[in-house]
C-alpha positions in Angstrom: 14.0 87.4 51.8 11.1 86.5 49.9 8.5 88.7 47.8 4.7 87.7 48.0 5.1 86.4 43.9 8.4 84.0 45.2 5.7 83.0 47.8 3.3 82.5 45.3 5.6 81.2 43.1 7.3 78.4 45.1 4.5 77.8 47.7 4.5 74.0 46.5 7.4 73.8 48.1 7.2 75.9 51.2 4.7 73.9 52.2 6.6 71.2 52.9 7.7 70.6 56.4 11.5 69.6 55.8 11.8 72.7 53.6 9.2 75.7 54.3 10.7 79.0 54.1 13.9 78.3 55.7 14.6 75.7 53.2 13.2 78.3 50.0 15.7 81.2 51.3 18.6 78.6 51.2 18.1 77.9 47.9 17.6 81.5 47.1 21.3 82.5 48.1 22.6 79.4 46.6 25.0 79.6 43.8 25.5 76.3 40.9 27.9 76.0 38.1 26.3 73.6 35.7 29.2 72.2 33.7 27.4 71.4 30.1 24.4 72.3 28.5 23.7 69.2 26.6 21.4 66.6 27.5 21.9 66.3 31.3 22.6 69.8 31.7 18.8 71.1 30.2 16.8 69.2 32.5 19.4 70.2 35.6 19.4 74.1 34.6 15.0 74.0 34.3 14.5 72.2 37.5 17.3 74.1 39.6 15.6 77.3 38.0 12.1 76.5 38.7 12.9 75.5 42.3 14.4 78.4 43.1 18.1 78.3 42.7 19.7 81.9 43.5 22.4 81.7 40.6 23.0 79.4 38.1 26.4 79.4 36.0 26.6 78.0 33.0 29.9 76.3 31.4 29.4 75.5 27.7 31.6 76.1 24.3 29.0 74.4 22.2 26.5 75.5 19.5 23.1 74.0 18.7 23.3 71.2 16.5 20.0 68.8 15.0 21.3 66.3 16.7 21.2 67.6 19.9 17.4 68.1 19.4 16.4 64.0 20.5 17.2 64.5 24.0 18.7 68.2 24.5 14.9 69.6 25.5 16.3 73.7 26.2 16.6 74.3 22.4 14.9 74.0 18.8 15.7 74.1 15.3 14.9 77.8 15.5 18.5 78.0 17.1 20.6 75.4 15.2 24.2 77.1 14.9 23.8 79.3 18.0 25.5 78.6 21.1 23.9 76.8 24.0 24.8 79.4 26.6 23.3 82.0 24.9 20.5 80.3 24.1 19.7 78.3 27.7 20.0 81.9 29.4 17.4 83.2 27.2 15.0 80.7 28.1 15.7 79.7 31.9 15.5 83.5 32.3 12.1 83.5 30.7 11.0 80.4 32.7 12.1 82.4 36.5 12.7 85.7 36.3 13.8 86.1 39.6 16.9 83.7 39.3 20.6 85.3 37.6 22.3 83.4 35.0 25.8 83.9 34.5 27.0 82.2 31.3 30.2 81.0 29.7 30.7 80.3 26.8 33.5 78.1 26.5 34.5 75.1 27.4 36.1 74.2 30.8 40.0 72.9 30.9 42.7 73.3 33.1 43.4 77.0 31.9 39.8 78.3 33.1 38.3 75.6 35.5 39.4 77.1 39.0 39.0 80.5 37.9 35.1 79.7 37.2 34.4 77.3 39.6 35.5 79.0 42.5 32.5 81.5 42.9 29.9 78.6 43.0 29.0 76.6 46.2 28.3 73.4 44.3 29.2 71.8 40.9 26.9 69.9 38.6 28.9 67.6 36.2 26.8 67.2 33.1 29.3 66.4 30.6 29.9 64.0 28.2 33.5 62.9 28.5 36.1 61.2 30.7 38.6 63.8 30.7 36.5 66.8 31.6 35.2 64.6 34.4 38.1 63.8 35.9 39.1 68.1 35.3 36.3 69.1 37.3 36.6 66.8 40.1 40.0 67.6 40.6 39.2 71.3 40.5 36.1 70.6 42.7 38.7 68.5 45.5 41.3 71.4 45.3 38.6 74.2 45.9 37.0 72.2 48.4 33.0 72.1 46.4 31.1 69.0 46.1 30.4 67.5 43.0 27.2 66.2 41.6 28.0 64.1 39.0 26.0 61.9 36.2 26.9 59.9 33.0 24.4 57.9 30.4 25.0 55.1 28.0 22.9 53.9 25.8 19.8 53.1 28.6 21.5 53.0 31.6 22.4 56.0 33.5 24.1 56.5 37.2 24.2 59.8 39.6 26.9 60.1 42.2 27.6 63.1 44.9 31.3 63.8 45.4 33.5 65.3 47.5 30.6 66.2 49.9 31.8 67.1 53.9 35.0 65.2 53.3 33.3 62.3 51.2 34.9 60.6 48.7 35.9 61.9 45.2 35.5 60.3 41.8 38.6 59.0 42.3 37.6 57.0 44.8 35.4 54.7 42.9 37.3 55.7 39.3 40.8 55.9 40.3 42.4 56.4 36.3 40.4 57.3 33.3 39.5 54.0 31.1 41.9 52.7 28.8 41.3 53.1 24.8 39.7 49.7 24.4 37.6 50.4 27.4 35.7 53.7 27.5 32.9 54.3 24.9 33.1 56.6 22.3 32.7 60.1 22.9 30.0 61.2 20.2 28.6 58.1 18.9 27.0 56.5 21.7 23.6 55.9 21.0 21.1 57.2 24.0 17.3 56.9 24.5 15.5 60.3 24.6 14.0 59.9 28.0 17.1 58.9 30.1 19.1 62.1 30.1 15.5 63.9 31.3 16.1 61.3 34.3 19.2 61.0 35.3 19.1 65.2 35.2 16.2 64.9 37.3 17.9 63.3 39.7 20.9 65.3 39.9 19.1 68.1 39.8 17.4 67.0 43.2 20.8 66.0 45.0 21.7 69.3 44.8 18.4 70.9 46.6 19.0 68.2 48.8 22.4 69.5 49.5 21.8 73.0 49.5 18.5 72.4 51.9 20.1 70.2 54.2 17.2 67.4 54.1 17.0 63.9 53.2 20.2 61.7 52.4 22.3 62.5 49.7 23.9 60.3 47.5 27.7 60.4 48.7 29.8 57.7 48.6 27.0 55.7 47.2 26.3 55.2 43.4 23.0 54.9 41.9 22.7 52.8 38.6 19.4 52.9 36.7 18.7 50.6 33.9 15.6 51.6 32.3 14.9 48.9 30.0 14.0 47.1 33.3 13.5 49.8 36.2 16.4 48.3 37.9 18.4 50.2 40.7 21.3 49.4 41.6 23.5 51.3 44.6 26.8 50.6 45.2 29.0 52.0 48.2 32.6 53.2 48.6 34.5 55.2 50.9 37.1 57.6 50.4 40.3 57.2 49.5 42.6 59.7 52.0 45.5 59.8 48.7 42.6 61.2 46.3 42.4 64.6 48.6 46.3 65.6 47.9 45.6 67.1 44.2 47.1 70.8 44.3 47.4 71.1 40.4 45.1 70.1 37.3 45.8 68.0 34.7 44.2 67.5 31.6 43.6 63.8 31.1 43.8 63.0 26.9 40.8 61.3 26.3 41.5 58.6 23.7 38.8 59.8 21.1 40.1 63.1 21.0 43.4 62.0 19.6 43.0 61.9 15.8 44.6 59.6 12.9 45.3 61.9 9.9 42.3 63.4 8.6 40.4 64.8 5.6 37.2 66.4 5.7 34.5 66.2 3.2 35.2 68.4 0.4 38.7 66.5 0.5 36.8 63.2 0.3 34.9 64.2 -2.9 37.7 65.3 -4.6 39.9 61.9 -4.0 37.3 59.7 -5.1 37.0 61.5 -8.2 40.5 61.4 -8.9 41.5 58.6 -7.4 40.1 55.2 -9.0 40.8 52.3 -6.3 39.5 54.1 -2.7 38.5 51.6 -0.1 35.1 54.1 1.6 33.8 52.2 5.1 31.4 53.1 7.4 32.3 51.9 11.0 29.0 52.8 12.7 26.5 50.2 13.4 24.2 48.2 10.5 20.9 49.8 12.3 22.6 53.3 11.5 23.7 52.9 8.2 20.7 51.7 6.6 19.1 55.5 8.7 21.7 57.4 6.2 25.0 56.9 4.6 27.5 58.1 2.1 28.5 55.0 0.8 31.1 52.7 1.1 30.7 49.2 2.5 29.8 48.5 6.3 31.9 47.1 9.0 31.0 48.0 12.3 34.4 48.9 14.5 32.8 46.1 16.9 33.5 43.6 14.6 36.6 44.8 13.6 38.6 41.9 14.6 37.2 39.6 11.8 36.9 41.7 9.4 40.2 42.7 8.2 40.2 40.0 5.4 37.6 42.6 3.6 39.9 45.4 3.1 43.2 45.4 0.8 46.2 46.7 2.7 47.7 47.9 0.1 44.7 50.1 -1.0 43.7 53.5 0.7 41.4 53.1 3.0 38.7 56.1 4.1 37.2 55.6 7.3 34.1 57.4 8.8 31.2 57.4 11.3 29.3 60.1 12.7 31.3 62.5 14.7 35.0 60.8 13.7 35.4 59.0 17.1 34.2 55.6 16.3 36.1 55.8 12.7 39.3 57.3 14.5 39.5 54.2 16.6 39.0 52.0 13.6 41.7 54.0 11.1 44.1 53.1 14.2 43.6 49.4 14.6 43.9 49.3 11.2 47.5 50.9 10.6 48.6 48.7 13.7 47.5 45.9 11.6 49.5 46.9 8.9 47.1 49.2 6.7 49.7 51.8 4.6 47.4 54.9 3.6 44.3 55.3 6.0 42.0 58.1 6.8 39.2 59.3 8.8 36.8 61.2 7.7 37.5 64.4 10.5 33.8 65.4 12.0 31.9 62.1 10.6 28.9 62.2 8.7 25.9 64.3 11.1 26.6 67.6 10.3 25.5 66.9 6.6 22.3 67.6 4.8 20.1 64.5 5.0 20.1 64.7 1.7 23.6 63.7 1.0 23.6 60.5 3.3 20.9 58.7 1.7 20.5 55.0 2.3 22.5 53.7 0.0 25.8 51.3 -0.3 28.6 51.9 -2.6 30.4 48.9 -3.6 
């Protein structure tokens, strides 16, 4: 039932003929896990909370971080270091106070994710990688809960519903994870502050659609937004019978997680102090090193391929970026290519003070 302040509160929307009251108690009882509180997740958690969401779980092992400030919209600089969860509760709860958060703050693998997910009557995917994608729809097919599911790159972003009454999975239209020289990096990709606020949006309204039972929601169908042009694209696909017999989760390695041998950055100082011939690169993009840097020369991992002829194999070679995904895929192609001593620099370059990645180039 509703009080006279939810009334008040959420008459907007009672007022609407395919929801009214009906719709607004539906939504009250609901229950969503939110799977990441990063830059999808903040604009799914305000607008599930403002419309009236029951209870809201949140899934999330991460802290605040500057970085996360261009496009993450929950948090501020007042809480860099402390953890999303915590944080996002704080503030949702401030924003409704007649919705329950329930937070966790972790992240979700195949130890944890049936355990948590089973309480919720719908998923929202809002991570950021393929194998915690692939996790959660395979714990979402086994337990039976749709999946509302988005991913951004760089300007274009794309919202999908799956596993919803018998629909078909994200297996259906991604049967395998994407091989190392053809997913993006995990950390690195550059995104525009703006799309994560509207692909969020978006998934944020597939699930009141869901839970309200109005409108047409987005299952086997997948919406692509480019928003450098305002282009929409939907493509259609229909289930595939062999992607509903998953009884067990997996974890899926995703290729940037597996690291070449690594040194951080107190380790870095030290060797090229004491170490005279040190071959320093920075594999991110000429645009980004020219924002900041730590030296070295520049050779972006996308033109790897014809740059070789730069480097001496016979010299060590120290390899970074900003998180150590980008520079992980580089110290690899290098040693393939015959490279004896090479390093990545283990957590990149953003979590430094400004001040020590000045624009500069060392020689």
């Amino acid at each position: 039932m509703l009080s006279q302040q939810e009334k008040a509160r959420y008459s907007k929307q009672l007022i609407l003929p395919e929801l009214g009251i009906g719709g607004q108690e539906k939504l009250q009882s609901a229950k969503v896990l939110v799977v990441g509180a990063g830059g999808l997740g903040c604009p799914v958690l305000q607008y599930l909370v403002v419309a009236g969401v029951g209870e809201i779980g949140i899934v999330d092992g991460d802290t605040v971080d500057i970085s996360n400030l261009q496009r993450q919209v929950l948090y501020s600089e007042q809480e860099i270091g402390q953890q999303k969860v915590a944080v996002a509760e704080k503030k949702l709860t401030a924003l409704n106070p007649h919705i329950k958060i329930k937070t966790y703050p972790f992240f979700i693998d195949d130890t944890n994710a049936l355990e948590v997910i089973i309480d919720y009557d719908i998923v929202v995917d809002g991570s950021d990688n393929f194998s915690t994608r692939y996790l959660v729809n395979d714990a979402c097919v086994i337990l039976d809960k749709p999946m509302v599911s988005g991913a951004i790159y760089k300007f274009e972003g794309q919202v999908s519903v799956f596993n919803y009454n018998n629909g078909p999975t994200y297996r259906c239209i991604f049967p395998e994870p994407p091989g190392a020289d053809e997913s993006p990096n995990c950390a690195d990709i550059g995104v525009i502050a703006s799309l994560p606020g509207i692909i969020g949006t978006i998934q944020a309204n597939e699930v009141i659609k869901i839970i309200t039972g109005i409108g047409e929601v987005l299952s086997g169908k997948l919406l692509v937004i480019n928003t450098l042009n305002m282009e929409t694209h939907t493509f259609h696909f229909k289930l595939n019978e062999a992607n509903k017999n998953i009884t067990e989760l997996k974890t899926t390695q995703q290729y940037c997680e597996v690291q070449m041998k690594a040194i951080d950055y107190g380790e870095l100082q030290r060797m090229m102090q004491s170490i005279k011939d040190i071959q320093l690169v920075d594999v991110r993009e000429h645009e980004e090193h020219e924002i900041g840097n730590i030296g070295g020369v520049n050779i972006p991992l996308s033109q790897i391929e014809t740059s070789y002829h730069l480097l001496d194999k016979e010299t060590p070679v120290i390899v970074y970026c900003a998180s150590g995904a980008r520079s992980n895929h580089f110290a690899k192609r290098l040693v393939a290519n015959g490279f004896k001593q090479v390093l990545n620099l283990e957590s990149g370059i953003m979590h430094l003070d400004p001040a020590m990645t000045s624009p500069q180039t060392r020689p």
